[in-house]
Backbone and ligand atoms as CSV (ligand in chain L), in Angstrom:
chain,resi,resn,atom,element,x,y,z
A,1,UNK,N,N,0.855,-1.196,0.000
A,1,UNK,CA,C,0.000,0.000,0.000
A,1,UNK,C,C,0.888,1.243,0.000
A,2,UNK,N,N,0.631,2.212,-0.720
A,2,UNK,CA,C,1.050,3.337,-1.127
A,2,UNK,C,C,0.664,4.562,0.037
A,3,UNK,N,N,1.457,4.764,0.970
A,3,UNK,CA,C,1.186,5.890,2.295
A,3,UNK,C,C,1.721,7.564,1.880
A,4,UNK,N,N,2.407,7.430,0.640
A,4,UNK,CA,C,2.544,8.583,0.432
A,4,UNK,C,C,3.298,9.307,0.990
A,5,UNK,N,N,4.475,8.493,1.526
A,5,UNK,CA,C,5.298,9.086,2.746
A,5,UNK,C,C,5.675,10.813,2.214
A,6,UNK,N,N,6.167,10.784,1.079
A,6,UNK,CA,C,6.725,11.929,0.407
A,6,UNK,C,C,5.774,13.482,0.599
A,7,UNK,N,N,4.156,13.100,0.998
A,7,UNK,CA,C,3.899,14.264,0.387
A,7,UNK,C,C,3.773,15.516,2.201
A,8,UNK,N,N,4.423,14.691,2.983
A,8,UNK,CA,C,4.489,15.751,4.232
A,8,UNK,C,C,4.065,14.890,5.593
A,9,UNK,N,N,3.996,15.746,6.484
A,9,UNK,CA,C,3.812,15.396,7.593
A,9,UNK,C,C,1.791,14.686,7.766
A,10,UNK,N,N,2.017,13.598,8.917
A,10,UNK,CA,C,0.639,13.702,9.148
A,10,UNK,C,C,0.209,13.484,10.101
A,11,UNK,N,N,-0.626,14.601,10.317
A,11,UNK,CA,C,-0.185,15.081,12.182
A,11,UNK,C,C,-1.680,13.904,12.974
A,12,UNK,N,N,-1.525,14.061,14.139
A,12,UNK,CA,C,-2.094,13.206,15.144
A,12,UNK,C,C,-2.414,14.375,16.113
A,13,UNK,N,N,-3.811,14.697,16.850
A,13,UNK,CA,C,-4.500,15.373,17.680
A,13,UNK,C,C,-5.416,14.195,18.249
A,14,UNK,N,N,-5.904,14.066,19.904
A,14,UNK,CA,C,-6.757,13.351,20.540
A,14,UNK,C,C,-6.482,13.961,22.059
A,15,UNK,N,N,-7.794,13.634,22.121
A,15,UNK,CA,C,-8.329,13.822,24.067
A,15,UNK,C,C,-7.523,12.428,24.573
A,16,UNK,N,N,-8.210,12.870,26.355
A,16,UNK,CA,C,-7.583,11.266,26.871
A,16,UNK,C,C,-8.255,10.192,26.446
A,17,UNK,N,N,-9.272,9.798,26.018
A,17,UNK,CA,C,-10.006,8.997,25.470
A,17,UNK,C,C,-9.537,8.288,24.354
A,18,UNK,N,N,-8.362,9.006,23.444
A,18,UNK,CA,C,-7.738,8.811,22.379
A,18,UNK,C,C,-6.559,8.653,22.363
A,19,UNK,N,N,-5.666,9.234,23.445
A,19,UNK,CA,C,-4.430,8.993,23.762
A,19,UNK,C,C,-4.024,7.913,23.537
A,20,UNK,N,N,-4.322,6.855,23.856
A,20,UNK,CA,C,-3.416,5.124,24.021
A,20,UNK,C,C,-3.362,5.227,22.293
A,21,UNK,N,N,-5.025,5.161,21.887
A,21,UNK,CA,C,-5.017,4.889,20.143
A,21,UNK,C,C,-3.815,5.677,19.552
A,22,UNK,N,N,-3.987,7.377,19.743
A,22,UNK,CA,C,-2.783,7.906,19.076
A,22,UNK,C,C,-1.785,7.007,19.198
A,23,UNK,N,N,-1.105,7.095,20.237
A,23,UNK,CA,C,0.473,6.383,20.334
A,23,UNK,C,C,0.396,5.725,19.678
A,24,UNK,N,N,-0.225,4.533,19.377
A,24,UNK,CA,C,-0.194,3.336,18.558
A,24,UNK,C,C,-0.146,3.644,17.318
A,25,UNK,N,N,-1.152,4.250,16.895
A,25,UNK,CA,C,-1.026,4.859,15.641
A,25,UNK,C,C,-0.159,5.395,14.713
A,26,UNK,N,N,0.366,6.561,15.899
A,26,UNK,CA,C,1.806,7.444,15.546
A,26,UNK,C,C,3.092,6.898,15.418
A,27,UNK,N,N,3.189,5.801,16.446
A,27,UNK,CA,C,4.520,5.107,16.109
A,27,UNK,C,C,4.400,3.997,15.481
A,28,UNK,N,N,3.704,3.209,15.069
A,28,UNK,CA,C,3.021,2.218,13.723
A,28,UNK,C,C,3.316,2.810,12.485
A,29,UNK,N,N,2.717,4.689,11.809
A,29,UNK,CA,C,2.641,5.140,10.649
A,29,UNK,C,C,4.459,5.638,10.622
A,30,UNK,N,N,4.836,5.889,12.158
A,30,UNK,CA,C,6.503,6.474,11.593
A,30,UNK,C,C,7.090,5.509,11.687
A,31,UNK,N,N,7.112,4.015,11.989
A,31,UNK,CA,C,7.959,3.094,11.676
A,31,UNK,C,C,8.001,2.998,10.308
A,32,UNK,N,N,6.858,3.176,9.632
A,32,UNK,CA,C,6.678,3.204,7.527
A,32,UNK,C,C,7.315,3.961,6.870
A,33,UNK,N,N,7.509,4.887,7.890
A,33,UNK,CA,C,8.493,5.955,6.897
A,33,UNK,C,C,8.019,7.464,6.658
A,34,UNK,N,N,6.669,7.704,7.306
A,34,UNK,CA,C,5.670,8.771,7.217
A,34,UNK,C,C,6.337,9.877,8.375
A,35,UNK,N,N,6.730,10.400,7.948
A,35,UNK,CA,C,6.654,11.887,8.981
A,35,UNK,C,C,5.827,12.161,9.269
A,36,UNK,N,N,5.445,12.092,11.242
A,36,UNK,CA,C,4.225,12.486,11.542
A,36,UNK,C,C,4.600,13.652,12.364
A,37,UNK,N,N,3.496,14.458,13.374
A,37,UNK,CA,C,3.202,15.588,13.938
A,37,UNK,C,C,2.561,15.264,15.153
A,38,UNK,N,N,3.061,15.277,16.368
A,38,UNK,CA,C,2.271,14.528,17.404
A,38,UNK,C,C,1.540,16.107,17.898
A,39,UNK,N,N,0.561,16.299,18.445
A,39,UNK,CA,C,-0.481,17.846,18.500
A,39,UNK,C,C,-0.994,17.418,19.717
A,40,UNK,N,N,-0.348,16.603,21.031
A,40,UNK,CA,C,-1.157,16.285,21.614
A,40,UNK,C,C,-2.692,15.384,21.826
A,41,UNK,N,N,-2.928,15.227,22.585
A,41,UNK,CA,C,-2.568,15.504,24.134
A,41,UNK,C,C,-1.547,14.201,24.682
A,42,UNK,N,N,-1.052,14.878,25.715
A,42,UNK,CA,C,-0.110,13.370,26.193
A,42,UNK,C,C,-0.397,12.813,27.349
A,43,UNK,N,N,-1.099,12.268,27.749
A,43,UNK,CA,C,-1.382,11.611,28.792
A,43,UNK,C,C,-3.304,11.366,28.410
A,44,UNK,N,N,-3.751,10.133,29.725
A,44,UNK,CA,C,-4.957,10.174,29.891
A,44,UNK,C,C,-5.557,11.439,31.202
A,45,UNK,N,N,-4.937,12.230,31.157
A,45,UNK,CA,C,-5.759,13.365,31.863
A,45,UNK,C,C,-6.659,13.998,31.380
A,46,UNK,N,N,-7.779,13.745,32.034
A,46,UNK,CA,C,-9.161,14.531,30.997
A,46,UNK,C,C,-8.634,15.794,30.468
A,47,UNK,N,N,-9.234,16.269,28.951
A,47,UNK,CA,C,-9.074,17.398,28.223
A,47,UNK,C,C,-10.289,17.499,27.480
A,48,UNK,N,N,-10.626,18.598,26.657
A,48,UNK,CA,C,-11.745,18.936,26.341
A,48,UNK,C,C,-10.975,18.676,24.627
A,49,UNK,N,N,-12.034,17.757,23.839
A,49,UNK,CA,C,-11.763,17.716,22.479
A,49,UNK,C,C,-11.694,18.897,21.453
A,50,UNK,N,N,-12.553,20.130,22.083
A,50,UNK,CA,C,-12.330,20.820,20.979
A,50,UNK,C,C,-11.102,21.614,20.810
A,51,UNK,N,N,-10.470,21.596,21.929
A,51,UNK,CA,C,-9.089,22.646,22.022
A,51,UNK,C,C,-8.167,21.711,20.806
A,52,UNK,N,N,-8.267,20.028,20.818
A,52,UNK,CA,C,-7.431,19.353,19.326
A,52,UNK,C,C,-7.705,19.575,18.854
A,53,UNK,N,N,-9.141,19.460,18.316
A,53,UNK,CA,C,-9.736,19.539,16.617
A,53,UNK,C,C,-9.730,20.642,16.224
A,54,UNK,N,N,-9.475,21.931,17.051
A,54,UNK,CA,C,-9.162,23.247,16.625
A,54,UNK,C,C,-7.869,23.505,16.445
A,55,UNK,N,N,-6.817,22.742,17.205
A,55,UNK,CA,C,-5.263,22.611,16.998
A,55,UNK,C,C,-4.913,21.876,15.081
A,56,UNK,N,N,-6.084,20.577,15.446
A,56,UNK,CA,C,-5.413,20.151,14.547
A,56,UNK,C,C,-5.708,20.868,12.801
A,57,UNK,N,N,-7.210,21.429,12.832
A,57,UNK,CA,C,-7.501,21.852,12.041
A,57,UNK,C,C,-6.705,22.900,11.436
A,58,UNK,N,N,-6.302,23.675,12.819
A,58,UNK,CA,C,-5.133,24.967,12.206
A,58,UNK,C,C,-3.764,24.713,11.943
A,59,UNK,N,N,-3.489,23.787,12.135
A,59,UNK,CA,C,-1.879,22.872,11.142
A,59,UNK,C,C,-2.094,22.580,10.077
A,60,UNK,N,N,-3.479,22.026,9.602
A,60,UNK,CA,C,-3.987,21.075,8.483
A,60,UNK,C,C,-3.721,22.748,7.604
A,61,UNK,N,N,-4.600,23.920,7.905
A,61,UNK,CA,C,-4.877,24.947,7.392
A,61,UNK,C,C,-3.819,25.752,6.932
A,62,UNK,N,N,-2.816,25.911,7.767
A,62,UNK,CA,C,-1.312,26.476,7.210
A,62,UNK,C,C,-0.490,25.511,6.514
A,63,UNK,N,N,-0.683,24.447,6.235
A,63,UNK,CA,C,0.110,23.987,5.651
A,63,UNK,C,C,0.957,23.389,6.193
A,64,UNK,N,N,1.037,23.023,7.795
A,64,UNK,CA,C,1.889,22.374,8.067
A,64,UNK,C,C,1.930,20.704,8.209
A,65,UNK,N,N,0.975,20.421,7.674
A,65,UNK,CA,C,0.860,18.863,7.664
A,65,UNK,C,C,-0.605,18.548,6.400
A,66,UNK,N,N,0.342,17.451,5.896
A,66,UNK,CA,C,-0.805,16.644,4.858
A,66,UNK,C,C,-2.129,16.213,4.914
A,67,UNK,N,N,-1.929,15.509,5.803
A,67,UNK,CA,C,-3.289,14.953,6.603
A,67,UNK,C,C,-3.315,14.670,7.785
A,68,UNK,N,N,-4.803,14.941,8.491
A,68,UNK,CA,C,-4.997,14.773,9.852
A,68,UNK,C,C,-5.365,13.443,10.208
A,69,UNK,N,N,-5.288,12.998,11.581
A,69,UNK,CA,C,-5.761,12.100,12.285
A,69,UNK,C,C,-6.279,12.247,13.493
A,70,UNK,N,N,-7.395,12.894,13.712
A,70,UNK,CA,C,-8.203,12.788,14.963
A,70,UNK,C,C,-8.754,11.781,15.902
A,71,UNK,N,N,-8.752,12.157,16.837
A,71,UNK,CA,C,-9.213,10.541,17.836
A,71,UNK,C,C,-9.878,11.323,19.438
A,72,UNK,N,N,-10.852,10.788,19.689
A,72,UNK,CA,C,-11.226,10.996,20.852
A,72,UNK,C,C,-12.231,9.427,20.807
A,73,UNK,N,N,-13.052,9.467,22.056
A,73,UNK,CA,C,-14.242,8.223,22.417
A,73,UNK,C,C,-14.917,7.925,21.359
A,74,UNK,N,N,-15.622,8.236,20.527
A,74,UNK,CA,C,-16.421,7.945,19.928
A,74,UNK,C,C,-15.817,8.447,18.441
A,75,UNK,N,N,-14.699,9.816,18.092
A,75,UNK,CA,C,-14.450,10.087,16.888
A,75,UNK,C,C,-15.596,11.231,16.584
A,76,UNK,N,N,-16.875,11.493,16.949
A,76,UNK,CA,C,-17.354,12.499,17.075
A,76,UNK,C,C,-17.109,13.637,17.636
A,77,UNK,N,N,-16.975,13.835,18.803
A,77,UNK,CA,C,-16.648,15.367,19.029
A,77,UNK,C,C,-15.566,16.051,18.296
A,78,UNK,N,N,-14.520,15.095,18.356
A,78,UNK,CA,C,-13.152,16.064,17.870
A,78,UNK,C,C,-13.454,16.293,16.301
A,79,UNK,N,N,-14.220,15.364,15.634
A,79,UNK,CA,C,-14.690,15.358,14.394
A,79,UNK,C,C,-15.497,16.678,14.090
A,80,UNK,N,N,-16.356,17.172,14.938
A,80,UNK,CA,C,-17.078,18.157,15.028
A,80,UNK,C,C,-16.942,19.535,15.167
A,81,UNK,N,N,-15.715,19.648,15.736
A,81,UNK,CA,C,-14.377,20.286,15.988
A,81,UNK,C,C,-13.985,20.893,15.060
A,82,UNK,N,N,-12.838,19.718,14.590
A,82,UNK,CA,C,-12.324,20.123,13.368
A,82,UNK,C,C,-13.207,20.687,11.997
A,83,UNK,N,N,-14.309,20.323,11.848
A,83,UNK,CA,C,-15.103,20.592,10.361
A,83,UNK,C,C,-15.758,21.846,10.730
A,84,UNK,N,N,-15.872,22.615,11.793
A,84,UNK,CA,C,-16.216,23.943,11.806
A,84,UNK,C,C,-15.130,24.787,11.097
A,85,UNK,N,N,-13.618,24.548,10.459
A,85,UNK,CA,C,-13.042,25.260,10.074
A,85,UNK,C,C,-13.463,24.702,8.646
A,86,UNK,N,N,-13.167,25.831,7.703
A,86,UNK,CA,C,-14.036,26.311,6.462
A,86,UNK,C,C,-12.257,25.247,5.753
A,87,UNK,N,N,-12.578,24.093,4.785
A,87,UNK,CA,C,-11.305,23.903,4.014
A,87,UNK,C,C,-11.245,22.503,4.968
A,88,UNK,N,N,-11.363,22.420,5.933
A,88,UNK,CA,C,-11.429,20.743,6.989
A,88,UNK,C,C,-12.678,19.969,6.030
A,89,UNK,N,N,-12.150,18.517,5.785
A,89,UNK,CA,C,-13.693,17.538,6.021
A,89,UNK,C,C,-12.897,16.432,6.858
A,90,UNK,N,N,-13.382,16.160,7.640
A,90,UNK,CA,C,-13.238,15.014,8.498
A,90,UNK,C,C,-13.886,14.076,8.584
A,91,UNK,N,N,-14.060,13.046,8.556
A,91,UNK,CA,C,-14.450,11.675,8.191
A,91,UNK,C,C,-14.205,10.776,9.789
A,92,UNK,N,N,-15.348,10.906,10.659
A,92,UNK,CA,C,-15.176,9.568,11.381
A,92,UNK,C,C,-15.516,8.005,10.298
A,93,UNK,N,N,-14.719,7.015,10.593
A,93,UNK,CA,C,-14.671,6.149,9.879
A,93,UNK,C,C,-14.549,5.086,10.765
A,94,UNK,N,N,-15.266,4.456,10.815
A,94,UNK,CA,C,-14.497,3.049,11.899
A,94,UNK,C,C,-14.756,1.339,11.141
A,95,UNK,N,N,-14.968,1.442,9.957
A,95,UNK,CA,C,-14.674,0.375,9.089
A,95,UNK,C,C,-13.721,0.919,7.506
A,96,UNK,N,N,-13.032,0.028,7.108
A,96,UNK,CA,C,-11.938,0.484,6.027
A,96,UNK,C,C,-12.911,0.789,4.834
A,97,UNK,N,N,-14.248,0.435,4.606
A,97,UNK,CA,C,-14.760,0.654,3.224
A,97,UNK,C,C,-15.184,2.539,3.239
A,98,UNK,N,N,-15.719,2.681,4.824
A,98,UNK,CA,C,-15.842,4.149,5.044
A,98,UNK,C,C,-14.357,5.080,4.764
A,99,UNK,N,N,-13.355,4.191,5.192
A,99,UNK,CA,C,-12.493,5.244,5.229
A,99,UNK,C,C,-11.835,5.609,3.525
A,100,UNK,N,N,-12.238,4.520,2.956
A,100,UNK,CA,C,-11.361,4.116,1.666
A,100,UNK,C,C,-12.366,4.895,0.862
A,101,UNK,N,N,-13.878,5.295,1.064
A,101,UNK,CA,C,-14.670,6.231,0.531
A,101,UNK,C,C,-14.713,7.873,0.829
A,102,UNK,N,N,-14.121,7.949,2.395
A,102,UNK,CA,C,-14.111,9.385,2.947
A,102,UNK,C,C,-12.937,10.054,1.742
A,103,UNK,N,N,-12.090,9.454,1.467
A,103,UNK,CA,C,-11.033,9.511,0.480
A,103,UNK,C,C,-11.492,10.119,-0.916
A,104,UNK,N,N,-11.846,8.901,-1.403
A,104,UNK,CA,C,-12.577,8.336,-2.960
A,104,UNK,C,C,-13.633,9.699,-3.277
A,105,UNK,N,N,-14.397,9.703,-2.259
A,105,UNK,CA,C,-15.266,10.447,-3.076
A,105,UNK,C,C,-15.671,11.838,-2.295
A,106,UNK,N,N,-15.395,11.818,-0.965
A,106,UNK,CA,C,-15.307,12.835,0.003
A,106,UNK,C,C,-14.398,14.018,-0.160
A,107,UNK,N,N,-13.249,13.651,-0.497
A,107,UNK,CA,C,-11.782,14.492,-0.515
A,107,UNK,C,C,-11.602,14.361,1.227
A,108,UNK,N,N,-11.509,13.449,2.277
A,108,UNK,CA,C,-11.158,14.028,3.212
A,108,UNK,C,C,-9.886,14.511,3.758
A,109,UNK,N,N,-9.784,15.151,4.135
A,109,UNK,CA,C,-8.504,15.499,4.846
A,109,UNK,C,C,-7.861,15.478,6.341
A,110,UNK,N,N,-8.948,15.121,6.883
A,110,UNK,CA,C,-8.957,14.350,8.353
A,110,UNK,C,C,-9.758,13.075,8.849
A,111,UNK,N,N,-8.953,12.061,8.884
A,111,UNK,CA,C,-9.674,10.965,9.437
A,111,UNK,C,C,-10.114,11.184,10.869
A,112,UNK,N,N,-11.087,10.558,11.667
A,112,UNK,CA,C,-11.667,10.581,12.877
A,112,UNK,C,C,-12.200,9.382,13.383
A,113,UNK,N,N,-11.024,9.030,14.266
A,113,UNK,CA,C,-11.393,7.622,14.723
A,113,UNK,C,C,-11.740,7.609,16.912
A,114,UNK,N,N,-12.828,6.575,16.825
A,114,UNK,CA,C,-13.619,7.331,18.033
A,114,UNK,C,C,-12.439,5.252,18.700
A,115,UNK,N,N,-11.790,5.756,19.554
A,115,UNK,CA,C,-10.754,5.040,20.396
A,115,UNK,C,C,-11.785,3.613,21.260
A,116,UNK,N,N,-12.597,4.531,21.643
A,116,UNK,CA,C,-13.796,3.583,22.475
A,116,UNK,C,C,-14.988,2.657,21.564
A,117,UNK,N,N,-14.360,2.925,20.419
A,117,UNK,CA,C,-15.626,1.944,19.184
A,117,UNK,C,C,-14.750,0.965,18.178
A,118,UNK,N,N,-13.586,1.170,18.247
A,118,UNK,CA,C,-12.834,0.664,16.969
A,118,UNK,C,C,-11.271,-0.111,17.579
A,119,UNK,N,N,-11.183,-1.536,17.135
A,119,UNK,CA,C,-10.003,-1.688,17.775
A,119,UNK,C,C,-8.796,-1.172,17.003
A,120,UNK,N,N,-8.029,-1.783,17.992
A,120,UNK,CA,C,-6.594,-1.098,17.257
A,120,UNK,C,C,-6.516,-1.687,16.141
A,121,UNK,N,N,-6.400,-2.729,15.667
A,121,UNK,CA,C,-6.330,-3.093,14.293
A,121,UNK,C,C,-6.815,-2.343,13.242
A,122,UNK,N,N,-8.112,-2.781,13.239
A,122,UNK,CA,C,-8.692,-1.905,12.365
A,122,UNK,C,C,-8.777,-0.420,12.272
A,123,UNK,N,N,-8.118,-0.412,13.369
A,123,UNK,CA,C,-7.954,1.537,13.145
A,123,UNK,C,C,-6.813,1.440,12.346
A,124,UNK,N,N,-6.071,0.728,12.390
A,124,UNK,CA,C,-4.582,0.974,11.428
A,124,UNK,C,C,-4.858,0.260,10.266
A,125,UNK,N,N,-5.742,-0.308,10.109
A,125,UNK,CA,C,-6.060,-0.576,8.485
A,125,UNK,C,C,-6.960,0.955,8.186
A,126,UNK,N,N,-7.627,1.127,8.937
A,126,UNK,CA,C,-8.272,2.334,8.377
A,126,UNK,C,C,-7.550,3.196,7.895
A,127,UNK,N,N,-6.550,3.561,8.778
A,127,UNK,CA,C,-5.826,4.848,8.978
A,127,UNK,C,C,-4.709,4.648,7.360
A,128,UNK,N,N,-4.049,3.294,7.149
A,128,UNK,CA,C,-3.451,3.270,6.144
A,128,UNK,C,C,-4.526,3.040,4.832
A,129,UNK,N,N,-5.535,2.806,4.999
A,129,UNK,CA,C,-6.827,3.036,3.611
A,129,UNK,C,C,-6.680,4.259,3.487
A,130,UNK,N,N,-7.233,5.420,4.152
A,130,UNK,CA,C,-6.937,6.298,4.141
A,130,UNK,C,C,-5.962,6.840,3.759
A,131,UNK,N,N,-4.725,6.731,3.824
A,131,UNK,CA,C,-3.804,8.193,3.360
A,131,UNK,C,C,-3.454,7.192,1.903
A,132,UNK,N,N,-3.608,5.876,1.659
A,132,UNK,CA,C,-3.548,5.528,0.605
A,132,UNK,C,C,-4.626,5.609,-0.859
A,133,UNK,N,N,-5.552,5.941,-0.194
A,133,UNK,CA,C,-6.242,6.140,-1.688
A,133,UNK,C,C,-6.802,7.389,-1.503
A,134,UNK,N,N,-6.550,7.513,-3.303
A,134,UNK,CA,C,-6.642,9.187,-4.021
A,134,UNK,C,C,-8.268,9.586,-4.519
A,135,UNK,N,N,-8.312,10.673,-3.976
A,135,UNK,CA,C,-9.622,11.863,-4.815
A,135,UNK,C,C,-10.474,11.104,-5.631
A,136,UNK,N,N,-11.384,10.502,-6.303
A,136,UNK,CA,C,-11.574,10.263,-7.692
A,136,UNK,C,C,-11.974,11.536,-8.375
A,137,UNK,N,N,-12.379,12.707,-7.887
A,137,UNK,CA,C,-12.944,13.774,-8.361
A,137,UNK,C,C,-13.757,13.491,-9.653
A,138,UNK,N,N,-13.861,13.789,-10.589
A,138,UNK,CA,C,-15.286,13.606,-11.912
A,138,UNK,C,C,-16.585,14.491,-10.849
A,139,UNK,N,N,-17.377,13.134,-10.869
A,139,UNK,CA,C,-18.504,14.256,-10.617
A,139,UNK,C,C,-18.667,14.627,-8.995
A,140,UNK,N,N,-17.319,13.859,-8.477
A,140,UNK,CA,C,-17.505,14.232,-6.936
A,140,UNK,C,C,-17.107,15.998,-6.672
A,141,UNK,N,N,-16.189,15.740,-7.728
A,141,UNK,CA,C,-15.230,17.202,-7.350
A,141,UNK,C,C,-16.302,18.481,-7.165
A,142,UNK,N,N,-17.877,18.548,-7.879
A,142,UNK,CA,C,-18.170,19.699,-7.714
A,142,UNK,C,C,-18.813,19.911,-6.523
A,143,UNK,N,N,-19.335,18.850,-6.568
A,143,UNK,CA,C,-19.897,18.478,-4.753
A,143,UNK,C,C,-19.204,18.907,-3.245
A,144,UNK,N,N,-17.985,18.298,-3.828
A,144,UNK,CA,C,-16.986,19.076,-2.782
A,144,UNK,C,C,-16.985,20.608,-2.571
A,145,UNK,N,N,-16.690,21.225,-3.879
A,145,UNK,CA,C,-16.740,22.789,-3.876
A,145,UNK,C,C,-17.977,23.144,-2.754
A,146,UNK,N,N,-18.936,22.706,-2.791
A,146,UNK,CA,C,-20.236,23.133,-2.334
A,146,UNK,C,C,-19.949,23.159,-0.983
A,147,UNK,N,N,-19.018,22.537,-0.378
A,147,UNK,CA,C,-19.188,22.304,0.638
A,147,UNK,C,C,-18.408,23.087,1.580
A,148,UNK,N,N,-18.090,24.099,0.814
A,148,UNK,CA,C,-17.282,25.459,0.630
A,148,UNK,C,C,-15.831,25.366,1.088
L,1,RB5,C1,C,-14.648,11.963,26.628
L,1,RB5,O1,O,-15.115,11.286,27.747
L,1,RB5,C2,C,-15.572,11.729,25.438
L,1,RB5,O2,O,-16.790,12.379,25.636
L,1,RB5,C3,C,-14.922,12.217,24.161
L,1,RB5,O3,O,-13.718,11.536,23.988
L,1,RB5,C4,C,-15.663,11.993,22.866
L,1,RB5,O4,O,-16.124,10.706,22.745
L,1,RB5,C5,C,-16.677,12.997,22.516
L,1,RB5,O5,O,-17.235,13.006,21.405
């Protein structure tokens, strides 16, 4: 599978709820060769999700990283988070056909995986569906525009 190591960083944001998943995640995708962005949080000490998904959204937004990876309990809140910024779509996904579509036909640019619904496995098949498959754009692409 094709991760795209080349095209930048890809950062990682989660509450304590998401913490354990990150780690796993983060040091799984940089053993491949992916430059990642760790954005917090570090520990399981309660934190409030939107202070990440607003972190992570504003890295995604300057340009300092390729793609996001969000994580809290469920993958909703921080998901909810992040897509209030105008240029974010975030995609909770917790099976690979969702994530391999948030891609395909979504354009996403942040995956959102909820820590308390999805095991680790399949979060790392998700997570590598994800940064591996491309746009199809045609008739998705105008759809996207719309979505401002
Ligand atoms: C934290 O307990 C939990 O509410 C949060 O991680 C998330 O699931 C919210 O959507």
């Amino acid at each position: 599978m094709n991760l795209h190591h080349d095209k930048g960083p890809v950062a990682f944001a989660a509450d304590h709820a998401g913490y354990a998943l990150k780690e796993q995640l983060r040091g799984r995708l940089a053993d491949t060769g992916t430059p990642v962005l760790d954005l917090g949080t570090n520990s399981e000490q309660s934190v409030d999700y939107p202070d990440f998904g607003n972190g992570l959204a504003d890295v995604l937004l300057r340009g300092d990283a390729w793609r996001g990876v969000a994580i809290c309990g469920t993958g909703l809140g921080i998901s909810m988070a992040a897509n209030r910024h105008p240029g974010i779509r975030c995609a909770p996904s917790h099976d690979v056909d969702t994530a391999r579509l948030a891609r395909a036909h979504n354009d996403a640019n942040v995956l959102a995986l909820g820590a308390r619904i999805i095991d680790p496995e399949t979060a790392w098949q998700c997570l590598q569906t994800f940064l591996a498959t491309d746009f199809e754009a045609g008739r998705h692409a105008a759809r996207i525009r719309k979505l401002g």
